[in-house]
N, C-alpha and C positions, 0 to 999 in steps of 0.2 A: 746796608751801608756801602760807601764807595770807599776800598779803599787800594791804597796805593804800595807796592812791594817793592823798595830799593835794593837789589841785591838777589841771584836767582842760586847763589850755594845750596848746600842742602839743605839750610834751616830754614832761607827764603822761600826756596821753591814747596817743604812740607805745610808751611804756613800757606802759603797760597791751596795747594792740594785740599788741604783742610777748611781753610776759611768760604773757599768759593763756592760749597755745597750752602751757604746761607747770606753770602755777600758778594757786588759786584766786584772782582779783585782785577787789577792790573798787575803783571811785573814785569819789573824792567831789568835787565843783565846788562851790566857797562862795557862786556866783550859784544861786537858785533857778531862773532862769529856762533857764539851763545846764544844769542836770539835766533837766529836764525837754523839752530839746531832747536831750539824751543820749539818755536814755531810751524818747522817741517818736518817733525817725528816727535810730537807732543811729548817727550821724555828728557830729562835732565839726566847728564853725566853722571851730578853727585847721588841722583835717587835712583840707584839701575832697579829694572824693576818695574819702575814705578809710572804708570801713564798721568801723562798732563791733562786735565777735564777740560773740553774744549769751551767751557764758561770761562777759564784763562784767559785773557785779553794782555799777550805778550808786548809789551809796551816798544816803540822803537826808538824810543828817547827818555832821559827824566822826566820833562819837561811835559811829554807827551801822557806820562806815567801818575804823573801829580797833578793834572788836569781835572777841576773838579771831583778831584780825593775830597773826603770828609776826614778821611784817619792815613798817615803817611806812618809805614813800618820802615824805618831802616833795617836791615835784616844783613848787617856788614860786618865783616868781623872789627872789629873795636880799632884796629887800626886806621880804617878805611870812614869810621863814622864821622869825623869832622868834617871829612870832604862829602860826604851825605848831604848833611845837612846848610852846606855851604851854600849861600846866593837866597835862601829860603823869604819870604814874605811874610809876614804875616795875614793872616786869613788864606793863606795857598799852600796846604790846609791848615784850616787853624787847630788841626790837632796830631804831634808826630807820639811816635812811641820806638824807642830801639830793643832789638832783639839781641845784641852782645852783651858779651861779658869781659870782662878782664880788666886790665889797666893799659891805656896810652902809651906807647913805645916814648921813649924818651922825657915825656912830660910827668909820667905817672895818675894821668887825669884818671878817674873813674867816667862811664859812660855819661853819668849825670853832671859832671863837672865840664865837658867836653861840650853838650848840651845847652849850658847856661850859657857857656864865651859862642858857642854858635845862632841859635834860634833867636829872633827877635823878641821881645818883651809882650808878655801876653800869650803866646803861644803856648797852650796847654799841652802839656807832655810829661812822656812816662816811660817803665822799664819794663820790659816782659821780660819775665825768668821764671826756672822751675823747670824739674826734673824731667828732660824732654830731647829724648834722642830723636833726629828728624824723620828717619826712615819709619820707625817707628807709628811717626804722629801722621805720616802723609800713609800709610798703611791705614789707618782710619783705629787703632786698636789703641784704648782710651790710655789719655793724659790728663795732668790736672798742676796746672801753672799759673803766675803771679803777674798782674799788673799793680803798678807800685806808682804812684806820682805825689808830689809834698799837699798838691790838692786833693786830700781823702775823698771828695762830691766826684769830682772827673777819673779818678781811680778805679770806684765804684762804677761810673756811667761806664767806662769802656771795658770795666771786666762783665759788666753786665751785656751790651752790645757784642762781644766776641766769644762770651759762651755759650759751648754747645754741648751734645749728646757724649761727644768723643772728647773735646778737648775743653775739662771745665777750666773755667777762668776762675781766680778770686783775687783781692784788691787788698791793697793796703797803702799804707800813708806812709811808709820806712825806705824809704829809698837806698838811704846809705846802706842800710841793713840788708834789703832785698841784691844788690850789687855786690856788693863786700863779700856776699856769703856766695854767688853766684862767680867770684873773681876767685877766692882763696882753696875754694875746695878745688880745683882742677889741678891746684898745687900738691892738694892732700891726695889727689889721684895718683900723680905721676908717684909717690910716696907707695900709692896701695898697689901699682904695678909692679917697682921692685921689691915690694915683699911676696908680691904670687910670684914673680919671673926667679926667686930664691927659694921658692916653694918652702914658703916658712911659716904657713899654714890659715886653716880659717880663725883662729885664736887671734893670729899674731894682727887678721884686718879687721877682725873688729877690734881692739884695744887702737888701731892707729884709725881708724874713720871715730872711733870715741873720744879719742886723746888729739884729732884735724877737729873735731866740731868745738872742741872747746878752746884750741887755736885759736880759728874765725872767731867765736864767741868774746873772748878775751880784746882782739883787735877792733871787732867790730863794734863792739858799746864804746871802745875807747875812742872810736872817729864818730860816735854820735848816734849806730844803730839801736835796736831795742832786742833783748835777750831772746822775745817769745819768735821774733820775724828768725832767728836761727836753729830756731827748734821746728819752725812751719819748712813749706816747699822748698824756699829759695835757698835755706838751709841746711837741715839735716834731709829733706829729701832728694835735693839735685847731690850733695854730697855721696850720699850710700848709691844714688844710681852713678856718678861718673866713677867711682873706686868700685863699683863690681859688675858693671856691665860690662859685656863682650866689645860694647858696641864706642868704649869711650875709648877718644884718640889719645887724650893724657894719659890713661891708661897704661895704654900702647906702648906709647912713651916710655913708661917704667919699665916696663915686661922688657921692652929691647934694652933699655940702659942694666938691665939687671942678667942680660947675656952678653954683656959686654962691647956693643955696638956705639958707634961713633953717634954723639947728637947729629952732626950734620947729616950724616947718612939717614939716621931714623929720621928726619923732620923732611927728609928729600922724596923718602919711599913714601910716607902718609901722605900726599895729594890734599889736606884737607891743614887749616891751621890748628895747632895745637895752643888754645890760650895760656894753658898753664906753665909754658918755660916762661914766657914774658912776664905773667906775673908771676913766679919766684921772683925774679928779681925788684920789681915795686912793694912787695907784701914785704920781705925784708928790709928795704927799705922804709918802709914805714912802721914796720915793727920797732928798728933801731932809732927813728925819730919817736917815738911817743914810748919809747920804753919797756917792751910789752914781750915778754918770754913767747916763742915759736920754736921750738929747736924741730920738731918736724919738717919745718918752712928752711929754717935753716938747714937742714942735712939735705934737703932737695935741691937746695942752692949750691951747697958744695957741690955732689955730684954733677949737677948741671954744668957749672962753672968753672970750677976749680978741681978737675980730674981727681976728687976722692972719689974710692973705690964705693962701689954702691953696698956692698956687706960689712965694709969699713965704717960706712956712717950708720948702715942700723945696729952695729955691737959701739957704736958711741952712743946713738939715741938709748939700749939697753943698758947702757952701765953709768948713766945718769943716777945721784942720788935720789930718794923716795922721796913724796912730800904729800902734802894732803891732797887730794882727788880736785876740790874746788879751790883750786890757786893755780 
């Protein structure tokens, strides 16, 4: 398959690492100056490390990059996707798929909703998510992740065409599900950061990645997902790896808010976008539009937000009345 990488970050450039052992892959970087580090020391910034396989075909343009694609990956952090896919045709290619997560700065779109007001009609398209740190996946050392589009047939076809040895593919027809769960858990990260950065133990992150997935669970059937797609990848397992890997930036995030360090300052030293400040703020907000108990999401938002102290909100989260498990 030809296919086409918008975007050379770290999740771009591991996607291409990965995928070009069985497809012809281009990628394109929208910095000049990025490409032509691509291209003159086969290595990316964001994958140190990590050599570029000279079957890479570092694109010098979109335009040049989407040239006879069959499958076009946006690979952009969620801010940058509407301008992805901007100017697009149909049949050039007639099939995209995006690799972000989170919610739309300002509009609160999800990657799918952002997707519908961009791509032309007909344009088959989809979400890739699941548990998948990039260095990781461009290391070659096995993943296993979700294509999701409302077409179950083309779902299927492209989880079927991009699985491999190292990085299995599977498919599903739940989109709001497979996004939703791939947007809210980097919230329930930043959450599982200042519970390690308080060293409050391995008790205290499993009760809070068990008490973030029934969060997402709770929000997400209420915007239309399906319970089982937040118990699969895009769910309960992208959640448990971004709340306990070394390697997650939300993470991160908490661990520093949780020694007391300025957001600005932590989002300035991370070099990489952390999706999950932006959405605290959409996930509360749409919690508060349709009604739906978060106090998790909410104590993340203070913090984030409103300078409560980060041990202040988990001896609030703590002193919450008791209530049944499934409510």
């Amino acid at each position: 398959m030809k296919i086409a990488i918008l975007g050379a970050g770290a999740w771009g450039s591991a996607l291409a690492v990965s995928l070009s052992a069985r497809h012809e892959v281009r990628l394109w970087a929208r910095d000049r100056a990025q490409q032509d580090e691509l291209r003159q020391h086969r290595a990316s910034r964001y994958l140190p490390g990590i050599a570029l396989p000279a079957a890479i075909d570092v694109a010098s343009s979109r335009a040049a990059a989407l040239s006879n694609a069959e499958l076009a990956i946006a690979a952009t952090p969620t801010a940058g996707l509407r301008e992805a896919l901007q100017g697009v045709e149909r049949g050039s290619p007639a099939a995209w798929l995006w690799a972000c997560k989170g919610f739309e700065t300002g509009t609160g779109c999800l990657p799918h909703e952002i997707a519908a007001q961009s791509l032309p009609q007909g344009v088959q398209a989809g979400a890739l998510s699941g548990p998948s740190f990039a260095h990781e996946v461009a290391r070659g050392l096995p993943a296993a992740v979700v294509a999701a589009a409302h077409d179950a047939a083309f779902a299927a076809s492209i989880a079927a065409g991009l699985n491999g040895p190292r990085l299995r593919v599977y498919s599903s027809d739940d989109v709001v599900g497979v996004e939703l769960g791939g947007a809210v858990k980097n919230v329930i990260a930043i959450a599982a950061g200042i519970a390690d950065g308080l060293e409050l133990g391995h008790n205290a992150r499993a009760a809070l990645i068990t008490r973030g997935l029934a969060e997402i669970s709770r929000l997400g059937t209420a915007l239309g997902g399906r319970a089982e797609t937040f118990a699969g990848l895009a769910g309960l397992g992208d959640l448990v790896l971004t709340c306990t890997g070394d390697l997650s930036r939300n993470r991160r995030v908490g661990l520093a808010l949780a020694r007391g360090q300025a957001l600005d300052s932590i989002l300035a030293s991370l070099g990489h976008v952390a999706e999950g400040v932006q959405s605290a703020r959409a996930t509360l907000a749409l919690a508060r539009r349709h009604g739906i108990d978060m106090p998790i999401c909410a104590a993340v938002h203070a913090v984030l937000f409103d300078a409560f102290p980060p041990r202040d909100a988990v001896e609030r989260l703590l002193a919450r009345d008791p209530k049944s498990e499934n409510r």
